[in-house]
Every structure is written in C-alpha cells, then in structure tokens.
C-alpha positions as CSV (number, residue, x, y, z in Angstrom):
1,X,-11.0,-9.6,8.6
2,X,-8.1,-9.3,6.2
3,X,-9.2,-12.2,4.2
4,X,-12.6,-11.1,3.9
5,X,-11.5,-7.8,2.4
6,X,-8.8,-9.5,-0.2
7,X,-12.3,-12.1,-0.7
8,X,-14.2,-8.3,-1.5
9,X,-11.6,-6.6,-3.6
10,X,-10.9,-10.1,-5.6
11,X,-14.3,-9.8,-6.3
12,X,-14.9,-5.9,-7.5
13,X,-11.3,-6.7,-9.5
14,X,-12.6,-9.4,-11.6
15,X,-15.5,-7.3,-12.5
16,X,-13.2,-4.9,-14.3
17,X,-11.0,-7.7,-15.8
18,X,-7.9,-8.6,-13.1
19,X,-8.6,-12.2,-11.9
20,X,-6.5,-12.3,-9.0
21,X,-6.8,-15.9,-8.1
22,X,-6.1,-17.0,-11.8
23,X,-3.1,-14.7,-11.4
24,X,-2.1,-16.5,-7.9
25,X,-2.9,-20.0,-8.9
26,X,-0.2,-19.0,-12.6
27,X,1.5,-16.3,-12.3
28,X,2.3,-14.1,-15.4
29,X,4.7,-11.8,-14.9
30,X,3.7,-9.3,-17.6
31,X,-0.3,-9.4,-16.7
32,X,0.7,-8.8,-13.0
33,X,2.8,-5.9,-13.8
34,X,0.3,-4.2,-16.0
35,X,-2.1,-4.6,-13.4
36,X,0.0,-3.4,-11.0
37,X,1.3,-0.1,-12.9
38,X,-2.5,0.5,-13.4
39,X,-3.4,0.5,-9.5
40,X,0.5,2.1,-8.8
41,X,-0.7,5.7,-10.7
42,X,-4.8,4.7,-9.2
43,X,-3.0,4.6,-6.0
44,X,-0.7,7.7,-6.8
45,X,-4.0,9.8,-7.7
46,X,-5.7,9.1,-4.5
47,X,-2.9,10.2,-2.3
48,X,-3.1,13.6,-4.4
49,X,-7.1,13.5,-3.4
50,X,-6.0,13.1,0.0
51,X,-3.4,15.4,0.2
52,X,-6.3,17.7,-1.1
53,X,-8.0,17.7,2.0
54,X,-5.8,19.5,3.8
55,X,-4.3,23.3,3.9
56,X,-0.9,21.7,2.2
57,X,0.4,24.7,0.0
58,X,2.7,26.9,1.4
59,X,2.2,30.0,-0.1
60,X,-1.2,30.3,0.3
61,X,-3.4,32.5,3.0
62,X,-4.4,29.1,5.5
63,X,-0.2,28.5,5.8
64,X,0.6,32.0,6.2
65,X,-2.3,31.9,9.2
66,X,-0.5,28.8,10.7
67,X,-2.7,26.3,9.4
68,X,-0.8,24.5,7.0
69,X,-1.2,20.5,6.7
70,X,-4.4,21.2,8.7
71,X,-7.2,19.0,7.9
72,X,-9.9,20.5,6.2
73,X,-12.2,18.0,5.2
74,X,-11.8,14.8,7.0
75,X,-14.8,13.5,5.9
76,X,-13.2,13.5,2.2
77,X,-10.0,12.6,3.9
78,X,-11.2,9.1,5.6
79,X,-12.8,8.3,1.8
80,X,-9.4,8.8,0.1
81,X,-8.0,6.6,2.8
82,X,-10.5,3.8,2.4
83,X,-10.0,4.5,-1.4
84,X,-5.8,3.6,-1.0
85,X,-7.0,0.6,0.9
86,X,-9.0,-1.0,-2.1
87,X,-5.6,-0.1,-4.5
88,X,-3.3,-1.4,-1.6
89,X,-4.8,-5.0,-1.6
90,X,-5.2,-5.0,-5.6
91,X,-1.0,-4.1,-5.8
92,X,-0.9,-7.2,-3.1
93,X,-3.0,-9.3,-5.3
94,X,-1.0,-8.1,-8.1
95,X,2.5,-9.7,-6.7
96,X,0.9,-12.7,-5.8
97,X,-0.5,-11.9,-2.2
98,X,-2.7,-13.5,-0.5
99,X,-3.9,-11.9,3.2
100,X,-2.0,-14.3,4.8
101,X,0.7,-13.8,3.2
102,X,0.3,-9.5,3.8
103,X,0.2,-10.5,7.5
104,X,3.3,-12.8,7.4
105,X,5.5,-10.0,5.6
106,X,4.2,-7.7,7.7
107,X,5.7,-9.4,11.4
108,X,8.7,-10.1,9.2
109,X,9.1,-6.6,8.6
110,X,8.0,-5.2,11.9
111,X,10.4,-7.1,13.2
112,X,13.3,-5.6,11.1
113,X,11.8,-2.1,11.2
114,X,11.6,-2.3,15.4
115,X,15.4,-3.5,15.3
116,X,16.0,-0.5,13.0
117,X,14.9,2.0,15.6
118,X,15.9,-0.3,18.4
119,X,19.9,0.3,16.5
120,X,19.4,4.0,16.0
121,X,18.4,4.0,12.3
122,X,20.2,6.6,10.0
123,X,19.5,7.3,6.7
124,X,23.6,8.3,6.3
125,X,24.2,4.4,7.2
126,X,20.7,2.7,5.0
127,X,21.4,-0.6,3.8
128,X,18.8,-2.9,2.7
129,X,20.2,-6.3,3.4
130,X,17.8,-6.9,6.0
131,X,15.2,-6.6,3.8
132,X,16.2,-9.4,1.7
133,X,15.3,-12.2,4.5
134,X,11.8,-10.9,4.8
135,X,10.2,-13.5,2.2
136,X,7.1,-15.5,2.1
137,X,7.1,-18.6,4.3
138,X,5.0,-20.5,1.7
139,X,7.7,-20.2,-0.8
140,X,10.3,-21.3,1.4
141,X,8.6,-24.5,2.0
C-alpha cells in the first residue's frame, strides 16, 4: 500500500513541478533541498491546522474548565493528518526515498528505538551513534 501512495503523491508532485523520479534516478542536491524546505514549512503549517483542532491554549476558558488538548473537531483533525501524510512522502521523495526504502529505515530504526527503551533511554545520556548505522540497504550494496 505504501508504494501505491509514493506512485499517487509522485504523481500530484509533478503536476506542481517536483519530479521525484527524475530527482531519484540524478539526484541534485540543491533541487531536492528546495523542494524539501518548501514541504518542511507545508508540513510545519499543517501541524499548526492540527494543533488548531483542539482546546490547546492555556489561558483560555476550555483549559481553565479542564479541557485543554481536548479534541474539538476531529473531523478537521483526521484531514490535517491525512494532509502531513501527503508532505511526509514528498520530504521522503525529496531525499531520495522510495517506499521501500521508508519501510527499510523504518525496521532499522524500530529496532534502535525498541533497544532504546529496552536500555532505559534518558535524554541526560542522548547520543546518536546508533543512528548512524541505520542507512539504506540499497546503497550499501
């Protein structure tokens, strides 16, 4: 199923000028970034949107009645999600991502994330050298 929404959103990006097959097939590392910055603040606005749907701000009257971070309209709420989605796989496309390649960073890092918790993760003791074996398989190759 992720293959056929990366097919979708490969589609709806080249009809707004990102080709991100011609970007996968030669890279260019200034095109990708612009791209990417472009779908980073996209993506950044529709968190706000989503944030938006709920009772967030702490001085107002639904957080002084207990309601704050309450969902308000989750109708809106499930749209903004669906609207991160379609950004998430463009920034994908955008470093050279294909859906396979999402889902074999993704074990790679699930893996490191359950060993975190697994090792009582602290923020105090954060390194990030684990993350630097998390790479794609194709490249390796």
């Amino acid at each position: 199923m992720l293959e056929e929404l990366f097919k979708h959103q490969a589609e709806l990006n080249r009809k707004i000028g990102f080709d991100p097959d011609a970007l996968h097939d030669k890279f260019d590392p200034k095109l990708a970034g612009e791209w990417l910055n472009n779908y980073i603040m996209a993506a950044a606005n529709e968190l706000e949107e989503l944030r938006d749907c709920m009772f967030w701000k702490h001085w107002a009257k639904e957080a002084k009645d207990g309601r704050r971070f309450e969902i308000h309209d989750l109708q809106n709420a499930r749209v903004e999600v669906i609207d991160l989605l379609f950004f998430w796989i463009s920034m994908a496309q955008c470093v050279g991502m294909n859906a396979n390649d999402v889902m074999d960073l993704y074990k790679q890092k699930l893996k490191i994330n359950s060993d975190r918790q697994d090792n009582n993760y602290s923020m105090a003791g954060k390194k990030e050298d684990d993350n630097k074996t998390v790479v794609l398989k194709r490249e390796q190759e």
